[in-house]
C-alpha positions as CSV (number, residue, x, y, z in Angstrom):
1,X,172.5,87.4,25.2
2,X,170.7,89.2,27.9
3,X,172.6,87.5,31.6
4,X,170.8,88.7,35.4
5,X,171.6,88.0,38.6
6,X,168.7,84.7,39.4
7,X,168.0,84.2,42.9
8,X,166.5,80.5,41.7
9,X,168.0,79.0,45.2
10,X,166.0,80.5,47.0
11,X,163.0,80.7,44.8
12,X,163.1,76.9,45.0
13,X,164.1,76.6,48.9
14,X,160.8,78.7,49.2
15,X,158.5,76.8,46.9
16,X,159.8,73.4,49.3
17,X,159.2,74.8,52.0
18,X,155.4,76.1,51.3
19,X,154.9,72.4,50.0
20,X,155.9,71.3,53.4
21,X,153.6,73.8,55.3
22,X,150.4,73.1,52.8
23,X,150.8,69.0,53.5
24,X,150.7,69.6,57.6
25,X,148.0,71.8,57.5
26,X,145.9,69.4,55.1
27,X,146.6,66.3,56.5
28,X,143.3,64.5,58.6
29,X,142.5,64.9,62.0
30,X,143.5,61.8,64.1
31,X,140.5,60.6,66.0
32,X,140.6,59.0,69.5
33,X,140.9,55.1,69.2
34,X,137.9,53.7,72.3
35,X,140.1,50.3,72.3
36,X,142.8,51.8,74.2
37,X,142.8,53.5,77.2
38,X,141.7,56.6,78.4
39,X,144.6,59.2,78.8
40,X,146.0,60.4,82.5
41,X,146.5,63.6,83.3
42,X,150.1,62.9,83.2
43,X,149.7,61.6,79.5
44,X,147.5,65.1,79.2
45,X,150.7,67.2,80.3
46,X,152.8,65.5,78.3
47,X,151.0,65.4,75.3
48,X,150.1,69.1,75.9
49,X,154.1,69.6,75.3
50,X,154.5,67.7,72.5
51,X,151.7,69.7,70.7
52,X,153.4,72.7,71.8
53,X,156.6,71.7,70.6
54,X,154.9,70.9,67.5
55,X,153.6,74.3,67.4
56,X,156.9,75.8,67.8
57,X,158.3,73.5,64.9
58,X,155.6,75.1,62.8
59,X,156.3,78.9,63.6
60,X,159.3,77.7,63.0
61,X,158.7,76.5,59.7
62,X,156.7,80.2,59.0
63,X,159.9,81.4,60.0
64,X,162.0,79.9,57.5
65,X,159.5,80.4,55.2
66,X,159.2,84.1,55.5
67,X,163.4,84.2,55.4
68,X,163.5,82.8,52.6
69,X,160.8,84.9,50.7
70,X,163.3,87.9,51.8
71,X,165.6,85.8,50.5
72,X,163.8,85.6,47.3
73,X,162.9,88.8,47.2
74,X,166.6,90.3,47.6
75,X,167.5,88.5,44.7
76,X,164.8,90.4,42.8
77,X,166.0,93.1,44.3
78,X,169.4,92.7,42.6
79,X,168.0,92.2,39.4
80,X,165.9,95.3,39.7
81,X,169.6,96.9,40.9
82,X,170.7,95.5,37.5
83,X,168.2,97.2,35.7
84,X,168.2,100.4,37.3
85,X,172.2,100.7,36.7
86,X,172.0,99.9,33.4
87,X,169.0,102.1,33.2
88,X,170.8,105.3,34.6
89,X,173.6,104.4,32.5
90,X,171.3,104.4,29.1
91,X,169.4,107.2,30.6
92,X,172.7,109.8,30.8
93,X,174.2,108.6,27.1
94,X,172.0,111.3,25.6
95,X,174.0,113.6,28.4
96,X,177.5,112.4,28.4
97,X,177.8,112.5,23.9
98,X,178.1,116.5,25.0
99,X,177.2,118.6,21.9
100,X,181.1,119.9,22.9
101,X,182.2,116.5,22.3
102,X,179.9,115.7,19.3
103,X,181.0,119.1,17.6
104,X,183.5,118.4,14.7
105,X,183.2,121.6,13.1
106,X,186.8,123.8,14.3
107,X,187.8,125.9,11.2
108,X,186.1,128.7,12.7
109,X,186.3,128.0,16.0
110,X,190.5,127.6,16.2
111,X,192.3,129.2,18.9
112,X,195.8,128.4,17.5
113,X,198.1,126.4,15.3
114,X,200.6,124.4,16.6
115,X,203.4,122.2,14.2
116,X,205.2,120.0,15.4
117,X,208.8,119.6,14.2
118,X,212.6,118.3,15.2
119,X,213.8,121.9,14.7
120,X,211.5,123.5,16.9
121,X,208.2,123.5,17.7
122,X,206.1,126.9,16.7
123,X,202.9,128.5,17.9
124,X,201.0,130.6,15.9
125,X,198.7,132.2,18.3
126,X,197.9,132.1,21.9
127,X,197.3,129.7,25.0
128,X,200.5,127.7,24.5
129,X,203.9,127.9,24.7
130,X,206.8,125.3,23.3
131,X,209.4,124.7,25.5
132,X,212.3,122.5,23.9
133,X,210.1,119.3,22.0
134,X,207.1,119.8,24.6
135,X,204.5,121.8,23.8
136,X,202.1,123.0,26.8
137,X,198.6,124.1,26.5
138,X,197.3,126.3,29.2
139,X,193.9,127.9,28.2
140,X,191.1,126.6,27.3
141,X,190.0,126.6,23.5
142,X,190.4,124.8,20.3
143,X,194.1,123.7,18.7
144,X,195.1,122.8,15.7
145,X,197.8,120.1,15.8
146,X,199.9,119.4,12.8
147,X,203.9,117.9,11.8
148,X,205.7,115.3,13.2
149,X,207.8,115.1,16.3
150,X,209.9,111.9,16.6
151,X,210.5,112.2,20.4
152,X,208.5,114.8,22.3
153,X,205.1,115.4,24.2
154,X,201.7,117.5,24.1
155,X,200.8,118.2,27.3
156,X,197.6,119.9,28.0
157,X,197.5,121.8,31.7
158,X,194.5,124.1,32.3
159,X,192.2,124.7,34.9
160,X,189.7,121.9,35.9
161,X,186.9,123.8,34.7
162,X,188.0,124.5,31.5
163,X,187.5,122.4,28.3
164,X,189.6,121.7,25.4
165,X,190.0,120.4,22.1
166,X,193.2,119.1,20.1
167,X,192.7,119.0,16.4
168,X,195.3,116.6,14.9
169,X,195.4,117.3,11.6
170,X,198.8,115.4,10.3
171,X,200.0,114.7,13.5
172,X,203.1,112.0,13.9
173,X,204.3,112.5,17.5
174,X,206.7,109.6,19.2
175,X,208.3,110.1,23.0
176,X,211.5,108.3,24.5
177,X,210.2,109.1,27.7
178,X,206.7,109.3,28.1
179,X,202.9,109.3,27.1
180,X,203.2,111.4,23.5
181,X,200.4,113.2,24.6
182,X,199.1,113.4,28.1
183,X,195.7,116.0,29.3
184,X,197.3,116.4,32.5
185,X,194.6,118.8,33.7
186,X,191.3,119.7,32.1
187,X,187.6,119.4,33.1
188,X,187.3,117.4,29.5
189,X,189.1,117.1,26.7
190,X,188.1,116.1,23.0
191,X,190.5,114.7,19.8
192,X,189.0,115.6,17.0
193,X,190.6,113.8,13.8
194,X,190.3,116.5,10.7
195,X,188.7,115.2,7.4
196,X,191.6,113.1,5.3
197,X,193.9,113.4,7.8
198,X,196.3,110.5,9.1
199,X,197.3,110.6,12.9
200,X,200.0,108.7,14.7
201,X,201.2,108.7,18.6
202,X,203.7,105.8,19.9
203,X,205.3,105.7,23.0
204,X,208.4,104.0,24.9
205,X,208.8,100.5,26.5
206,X,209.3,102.5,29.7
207,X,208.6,105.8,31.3
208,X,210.3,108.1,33.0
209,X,207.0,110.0,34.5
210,X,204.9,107.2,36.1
211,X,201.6,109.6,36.3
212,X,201.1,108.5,32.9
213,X,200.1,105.0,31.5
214,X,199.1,104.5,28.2
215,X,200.3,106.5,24.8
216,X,197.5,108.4,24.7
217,X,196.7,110.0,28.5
218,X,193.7,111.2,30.2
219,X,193.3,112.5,33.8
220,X,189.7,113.6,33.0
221,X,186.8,113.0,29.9
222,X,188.5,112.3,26.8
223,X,186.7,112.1,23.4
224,X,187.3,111.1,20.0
225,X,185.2,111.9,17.0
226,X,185.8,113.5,13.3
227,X,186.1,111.2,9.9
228,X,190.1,110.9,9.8
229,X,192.5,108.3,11.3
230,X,194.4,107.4,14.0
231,X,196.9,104.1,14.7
232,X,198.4,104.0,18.1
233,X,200.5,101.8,19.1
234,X,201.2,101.3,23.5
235,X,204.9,99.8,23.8
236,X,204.8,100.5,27.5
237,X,201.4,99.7,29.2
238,X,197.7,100.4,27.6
239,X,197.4,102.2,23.7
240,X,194.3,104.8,25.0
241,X,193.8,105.2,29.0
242,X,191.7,107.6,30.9
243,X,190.9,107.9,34.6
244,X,187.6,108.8,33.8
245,X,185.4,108.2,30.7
246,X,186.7,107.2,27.2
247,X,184.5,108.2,24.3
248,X,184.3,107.1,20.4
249,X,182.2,109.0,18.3
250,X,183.8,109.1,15.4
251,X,187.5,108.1,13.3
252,X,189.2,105.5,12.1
253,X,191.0,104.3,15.3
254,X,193.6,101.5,15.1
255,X,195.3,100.6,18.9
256,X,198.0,98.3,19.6
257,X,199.1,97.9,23.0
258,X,201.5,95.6,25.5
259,X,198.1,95.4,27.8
260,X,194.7,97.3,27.4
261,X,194.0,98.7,24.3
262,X,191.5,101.2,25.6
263,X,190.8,101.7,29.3
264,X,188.2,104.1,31.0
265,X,188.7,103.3,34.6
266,X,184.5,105.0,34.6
267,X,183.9,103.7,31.2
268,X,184.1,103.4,27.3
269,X,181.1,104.5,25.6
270,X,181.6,103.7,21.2
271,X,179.3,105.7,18.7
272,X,179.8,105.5,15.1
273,X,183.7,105.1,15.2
274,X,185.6,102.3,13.7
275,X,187.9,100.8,15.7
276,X,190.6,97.9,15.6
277,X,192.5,96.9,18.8
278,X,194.9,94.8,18.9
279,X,196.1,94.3,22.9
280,X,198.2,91.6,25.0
281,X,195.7,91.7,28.0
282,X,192.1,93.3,27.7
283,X,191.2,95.0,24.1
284,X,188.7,97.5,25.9
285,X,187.9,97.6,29.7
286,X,186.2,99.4,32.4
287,X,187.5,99.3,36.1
288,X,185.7,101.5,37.9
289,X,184.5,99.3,41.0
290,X,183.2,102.2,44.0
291,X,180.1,103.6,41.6
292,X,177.9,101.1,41.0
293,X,176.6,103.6,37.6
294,X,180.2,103.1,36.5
295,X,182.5,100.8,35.4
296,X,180.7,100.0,32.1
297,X,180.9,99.5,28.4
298,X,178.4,100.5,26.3
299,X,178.4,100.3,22.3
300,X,175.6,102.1,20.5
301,X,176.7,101.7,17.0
302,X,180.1,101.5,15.0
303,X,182.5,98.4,14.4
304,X,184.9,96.5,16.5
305,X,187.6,94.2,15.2
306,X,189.4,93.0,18.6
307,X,192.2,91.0,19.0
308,X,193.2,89.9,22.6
309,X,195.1,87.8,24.8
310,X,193.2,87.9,27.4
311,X,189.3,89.6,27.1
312,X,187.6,91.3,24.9
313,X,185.0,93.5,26.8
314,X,185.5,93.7,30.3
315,X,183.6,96.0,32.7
316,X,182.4,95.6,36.2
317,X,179.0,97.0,36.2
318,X,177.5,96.5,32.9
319,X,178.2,95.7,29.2
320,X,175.6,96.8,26.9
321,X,176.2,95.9,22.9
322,X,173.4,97.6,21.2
323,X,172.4,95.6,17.2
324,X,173.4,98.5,15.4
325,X,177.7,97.8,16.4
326,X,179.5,95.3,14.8
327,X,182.0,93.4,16.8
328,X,184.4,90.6,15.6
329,X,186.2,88.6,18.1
330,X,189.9,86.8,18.6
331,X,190.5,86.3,22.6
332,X,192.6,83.7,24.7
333,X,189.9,85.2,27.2
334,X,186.3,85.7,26.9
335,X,184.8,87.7,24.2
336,X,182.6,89.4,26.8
337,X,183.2,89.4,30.7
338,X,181.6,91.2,33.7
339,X,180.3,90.2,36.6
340,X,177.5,92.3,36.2
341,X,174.8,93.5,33.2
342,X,175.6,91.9,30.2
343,X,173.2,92.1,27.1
344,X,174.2,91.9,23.3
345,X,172.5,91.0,20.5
């Protein structure tokens, strides 16, 4: 299904209006009739302003004519606009799968170790300090994220420049409070899930700390990839959220949420991951209305099983669904809706 933005109005107002110009100029001449009477001048004068005023009719017509052929032509215009959006959002893919975020390979790489545990979290190495059951990263650099926490918080707070990567390798992490884990601060972060691993976050049915909204919390880039899983469930508001882009390139992802399963307010781009989403509003949506580049969802490859109340893809600017990705559908909503670029096979 491949949807524009026709402007067949006023394609048609145009075509009716040409048709209405080509019969006046085609019609016959109308010849003088010698059994009535010759004109006066009077008759002349007036006559003179009725083919005047039939003149002005006529520019008038050209007018309209030409208004609506702008007409036309802006509604070309916005599906060109379509096309170039969805262009410059296919066109920077290539540059948003970072080879940063596309790098699973950490063994080498690792900054620190942290476990998680009820009797005290410990950090083997630097960048990080516990503090009671919340552990806070500060420097940029790769983490290794293991044990279970059954009500606490990773919160990672560095510079905006930096970059960094959480390696959940056994991690089972729960919060009373808040979002389990929350990048509070980071120019981008990245999950990777380590080979045979099993992950788990689950928040609260409220929050204490309103910054947050959804289990799993981004304030900046967050991406996903590596072979092991993940199941998150969102008791308070949406399972995965970030204010800027989501990303999926990898894992076995399984999201249950009271609203949005995933949300990137900029938008949720899917690579190779599997993913089930189970969520009482949208299953994965993109907000982002100010950029007209952003606000999109865009699946190169992978699977989707969604299960919604309300949509299943919603976007404003574009959706793009590319043949390799599988999705299945279950909505009380529409399985796909946007206002703006839709194609999918």
């Amino acid at each position: 299904m491949r949807r524009k933005h026709p402007a067949l109005a006023a394609t048609l107002l145009t075509l009716c209006l040409g048709t209405c110009i080509f019969a006046t100029a085609c019609s016959p001449e109308t010849k003088p009739d010698p059994t009535k009477p010759a004109q006066t001048e009077s008759d002349n004068k007036q006559t003179s302003g009725t083919k005047e005023s039939d003149k002005d009719k006529e520019n008038k017509t050209e007018e309209d004519k030409t208004s609506s052929e702008k007409q036309t032509n802006n509604g070309g215009k916005k599906e060109d606009d379509a096309e170039d959006i969805i262009d410059q959002v296919t066109d920077t893919i290539t540059a948003k799968f970072t080879s940063y975020e596309q790098n699973t390979n950490w063994q080498d790489k690792k900054d620190s170790t942290i476990t998680l545990s009820d009797s005290g979290i410990k950090v083997d190495g630097g960048g990080a300090a516990a503090d009671g059951s919340v552990v806070t990263i500060t420097k940029k650099g790769t983490y290794e994220i293991t044990g279970s926490l059954t009500d606490g918080q990773i919160v990672v707070d560095v510079p905006d420049t930096d970059k960094v990567r959480l390696v959940f390798n056994g991690v089972d992490i729960a919060s009373s409070t808040s979002a389990p884990v929350y990048i509070k601060s980071a120019d981008k972060a990245v999950i990777i899930l380590a080979d045979g691993s099993e992950n788990s976050v689950k928040d609260p049915g409220t929050y204490a700390d309103k910054d947050c909204n959804a289990a799993i919390y981004s304030v900046c880039n967050l991406a996903f990839n590596g072979s092991g899983s993940l199941v998150v469930t969102g008791n308070y508001n949406n399972g995965i959220g970030s204010k800027d882009y989501l990303k999926f390139l990898g894992g076995k992802i399984t999201v249950t949420a009271l609203k949005n399963g995933l949300k990137g307010n900029d938008g949720v781009i899917v690579d190779k991951a599997d993913l089930t989403v189970k969520a009482g509003k949208d299953a994965v949506k993109a907000d982002q209305d100010k950029d007209p580049a952003k606000g999109f969802i865009y699946i190169k490859s992978g699977t989707l099983s969604i299960t919604a109340d309300d949509d299943g893809l919603q976007a404003v600017s574009a959706v793009k669904v590319l043949k390799d990705a599988s999705i299945t559908y279950s909505t009380g909503g529409k399985e796909v809706n946007c206002d703006g670029y839709v194609e999918v096979p």
